[in-house]
C-alpha positions as CSV (number, residue, x, y, z in Angstrom):
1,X,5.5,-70.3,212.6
2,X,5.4,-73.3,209.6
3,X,7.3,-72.7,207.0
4,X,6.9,-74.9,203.2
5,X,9.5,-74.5,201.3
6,X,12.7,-76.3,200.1
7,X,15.7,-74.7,202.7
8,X,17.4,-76.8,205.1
9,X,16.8,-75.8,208.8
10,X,20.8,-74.1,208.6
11,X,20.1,-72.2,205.6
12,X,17.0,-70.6,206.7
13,X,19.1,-69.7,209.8
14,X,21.4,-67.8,207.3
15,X,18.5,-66.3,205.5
16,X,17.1,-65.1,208.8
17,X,20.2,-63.8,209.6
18,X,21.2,-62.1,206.3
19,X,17.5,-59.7,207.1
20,X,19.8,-58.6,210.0
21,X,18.9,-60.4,213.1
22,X,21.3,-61.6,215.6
23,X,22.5,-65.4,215.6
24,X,20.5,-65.7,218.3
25,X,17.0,-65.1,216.8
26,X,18.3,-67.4,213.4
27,X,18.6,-70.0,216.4
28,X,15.2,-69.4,218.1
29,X,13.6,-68.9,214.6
30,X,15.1,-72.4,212.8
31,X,14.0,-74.5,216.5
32,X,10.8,-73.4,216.8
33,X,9.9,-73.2,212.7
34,X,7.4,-76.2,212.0
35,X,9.0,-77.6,208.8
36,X,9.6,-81.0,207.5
37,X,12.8,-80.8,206.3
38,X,12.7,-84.8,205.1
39,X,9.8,-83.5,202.5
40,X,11.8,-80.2,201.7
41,X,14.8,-82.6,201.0
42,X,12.7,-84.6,199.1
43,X,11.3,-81.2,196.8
44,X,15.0,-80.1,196.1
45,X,16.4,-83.4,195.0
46,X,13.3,-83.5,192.3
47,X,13.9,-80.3,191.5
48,X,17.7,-80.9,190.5
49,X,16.9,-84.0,189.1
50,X,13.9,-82.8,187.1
51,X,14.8,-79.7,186.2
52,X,18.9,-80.2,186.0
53,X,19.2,-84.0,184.8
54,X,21.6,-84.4,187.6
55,X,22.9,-87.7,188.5
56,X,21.9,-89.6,191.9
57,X,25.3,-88.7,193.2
58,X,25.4,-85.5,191.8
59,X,22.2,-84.3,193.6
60,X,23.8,-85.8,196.9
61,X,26.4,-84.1,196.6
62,X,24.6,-80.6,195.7
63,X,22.4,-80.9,198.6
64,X,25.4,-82.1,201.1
65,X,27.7,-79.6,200.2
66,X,25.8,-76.8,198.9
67,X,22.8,-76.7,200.4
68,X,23.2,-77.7,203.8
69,X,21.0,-80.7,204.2
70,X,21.9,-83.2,207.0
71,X,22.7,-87.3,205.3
72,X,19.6,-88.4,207.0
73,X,17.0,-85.7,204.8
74,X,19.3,-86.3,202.0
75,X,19.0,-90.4,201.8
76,X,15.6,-90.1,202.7
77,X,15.4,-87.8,199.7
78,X,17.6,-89.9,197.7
79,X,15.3,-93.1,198.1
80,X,11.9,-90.9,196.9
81,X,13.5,-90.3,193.6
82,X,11.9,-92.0,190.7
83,X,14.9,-94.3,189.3
């Protein structure tokens, strides 16, 4: 399965979940999805700061909070932004 979009791997775990399968197959889906989720980090940061003007620290905190990214995909993400 590869997936290219812009969900971290434990919100596509709640996505496969909310279609109504067990915890189980969210789990076996999200470890054997091929994904980068560095890039689809990346995506979502440009997307808020593109498309929502946010602020540096803003977008961290979006994606940390909100959106379930780990602080590794979301630095990386942080330090692809155009300053």
């Amino acid at each position: 399965m590869s997936y290219n979009g812009n969900f971290c791997d434990h919100r596509i775990g709640q996505l496969v979940q909310f279609d109504e399968f067990t915890e189980e197959e969210a789990e076996y889906a999200v470890a054997n999805i091929k994904a980068d989720f560095k890039q689809a980090a990346v995506d979502k940061a440009r997307s808020y700061q593109q498309n929502m003007s946010m602020s540096t620290e803003g977008i961290r905190n979006q994606m940390l909070q909100f959106e379930g990214f780990t602080e590794e995909e979301v630095e990386y993400a942080i330090s692809k932004l155009q300053k």
